[in-house]
N, C-alpha and C positions, 0 to 999 in steps of 0.2 A: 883496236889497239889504243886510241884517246881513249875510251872509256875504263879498261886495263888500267893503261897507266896513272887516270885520276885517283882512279880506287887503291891500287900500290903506293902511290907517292903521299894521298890524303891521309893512309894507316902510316905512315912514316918506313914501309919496309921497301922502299927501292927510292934512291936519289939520284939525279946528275953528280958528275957523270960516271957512274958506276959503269959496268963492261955488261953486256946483254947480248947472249949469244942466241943469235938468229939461225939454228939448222936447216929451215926447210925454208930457204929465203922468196924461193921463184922469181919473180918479173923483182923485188925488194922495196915493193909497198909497203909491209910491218917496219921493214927496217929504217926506213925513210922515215917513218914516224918518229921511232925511236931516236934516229940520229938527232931530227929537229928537236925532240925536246931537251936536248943537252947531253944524251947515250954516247959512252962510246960501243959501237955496236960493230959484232962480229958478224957478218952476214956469211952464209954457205949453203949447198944444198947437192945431194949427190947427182940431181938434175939441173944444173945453174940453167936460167936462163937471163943473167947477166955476163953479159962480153967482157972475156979473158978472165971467168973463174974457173978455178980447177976445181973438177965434182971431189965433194966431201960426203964423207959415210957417215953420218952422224951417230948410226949405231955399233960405230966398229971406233969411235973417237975418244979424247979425252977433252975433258972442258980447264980452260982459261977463260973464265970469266966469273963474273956476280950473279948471275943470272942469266936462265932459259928462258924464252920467250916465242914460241911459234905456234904455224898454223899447221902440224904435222899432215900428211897425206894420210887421211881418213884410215886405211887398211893395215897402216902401219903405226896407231897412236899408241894401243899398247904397249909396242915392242919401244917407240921415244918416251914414253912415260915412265916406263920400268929401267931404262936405261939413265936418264935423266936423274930419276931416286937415285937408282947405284952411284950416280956419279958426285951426289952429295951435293947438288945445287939447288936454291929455292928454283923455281919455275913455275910455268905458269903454258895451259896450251887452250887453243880454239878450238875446241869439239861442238859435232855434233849435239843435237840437245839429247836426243835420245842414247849416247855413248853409252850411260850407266842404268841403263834398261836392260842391261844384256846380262843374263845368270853366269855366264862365262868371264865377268869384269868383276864380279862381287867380292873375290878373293883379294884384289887387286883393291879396292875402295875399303875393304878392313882391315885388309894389311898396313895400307900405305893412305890413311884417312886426310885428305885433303883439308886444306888450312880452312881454304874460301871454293863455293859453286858458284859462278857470276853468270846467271843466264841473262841474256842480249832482251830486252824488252821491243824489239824492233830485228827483222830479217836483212843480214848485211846482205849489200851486192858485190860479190863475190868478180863481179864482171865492171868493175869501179872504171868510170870514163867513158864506157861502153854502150851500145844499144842491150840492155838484158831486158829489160819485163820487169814482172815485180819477181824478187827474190822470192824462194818457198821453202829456202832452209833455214831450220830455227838452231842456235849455237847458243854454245854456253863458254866460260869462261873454268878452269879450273886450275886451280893456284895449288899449291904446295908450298911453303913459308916457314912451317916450322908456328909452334908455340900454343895452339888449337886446335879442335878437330871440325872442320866442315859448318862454316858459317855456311848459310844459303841467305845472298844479297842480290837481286834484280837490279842490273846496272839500266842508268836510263841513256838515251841516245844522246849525243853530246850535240850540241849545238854546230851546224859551218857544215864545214867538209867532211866525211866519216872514213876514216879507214880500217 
């Protein structure tokens, strides 16, 4: 999410405090991030597991905000990436590395040609504060912004704390 954000803020295409809609917020680690760096941030998720959210449908929703920004539930990224487009917002989601390996996405990557590919030079830990091991999934970052087709930029790990 630091790393995200430097890359966005450094091309000048997302500022404080614009609104950053968090769909698939979970425990709201990403969104934590985003608040600190001066976001105003929509956190939701049709599974909350923050006390006193009501579950939101993100694919059944409409967006009030600047910006998409999550870690969607893997089985269900096509269906938040396509709905995201529809909904006319830049965005931006943490996939899989291997997402766009799949012949069944390729309709989806020509159609709807992505701004920036930000692959993670480094495997997040997913299990952040945690006993995990070493992480052994590799992610990428894919942006949608508008104005280009598909830079590919290797973000590198940011210094400190990672989330």
């Amino acid at each position: 999410t630091i790393a995200l954000l430097d890359h966005l803020e450094y091309w000048g295409l997302i500022t404080p405090p614009s609104t950053i809609w968090e769909p698939a917020c979970g425990r709201g680690d990403m969104a934590d991030v985003m608040f600190d760096r001066g976001y105003k941030v929509l956190p939701s998720d049709l599974y909350p597991q923050i006390e006193g959210m009501p579950p939101t449908d993100f694919l059944s929703s409409e967006a009030k905000c600047d910006w998409i920004i999550t870690n969607p539930p893997f089985s269900k990224a096509t269906e938040f990436i396509t709905h995201a487009l529809e909904l006319g917002k830049p965005c931006a989601f943490l996939l899989k590395s291997q997402f766009w390996h799949a012949k069944s996405r390729l309709d989806l990557f020509r159609e709807n040609p992505p701004s920036y590919v930000l692959p993670l030079t480094w495997r997040p830990d997913f299990l952040y504060g945690a006993k995990s091991g070493s992480p052994t999934m590799e992610c990428l970052w894919t942006v949608w912004a508008g104005g280009h087709e598909s830079i590919y930029y290797p973000l590198e790990k940011p210094k400190g704390e990672i989330t």
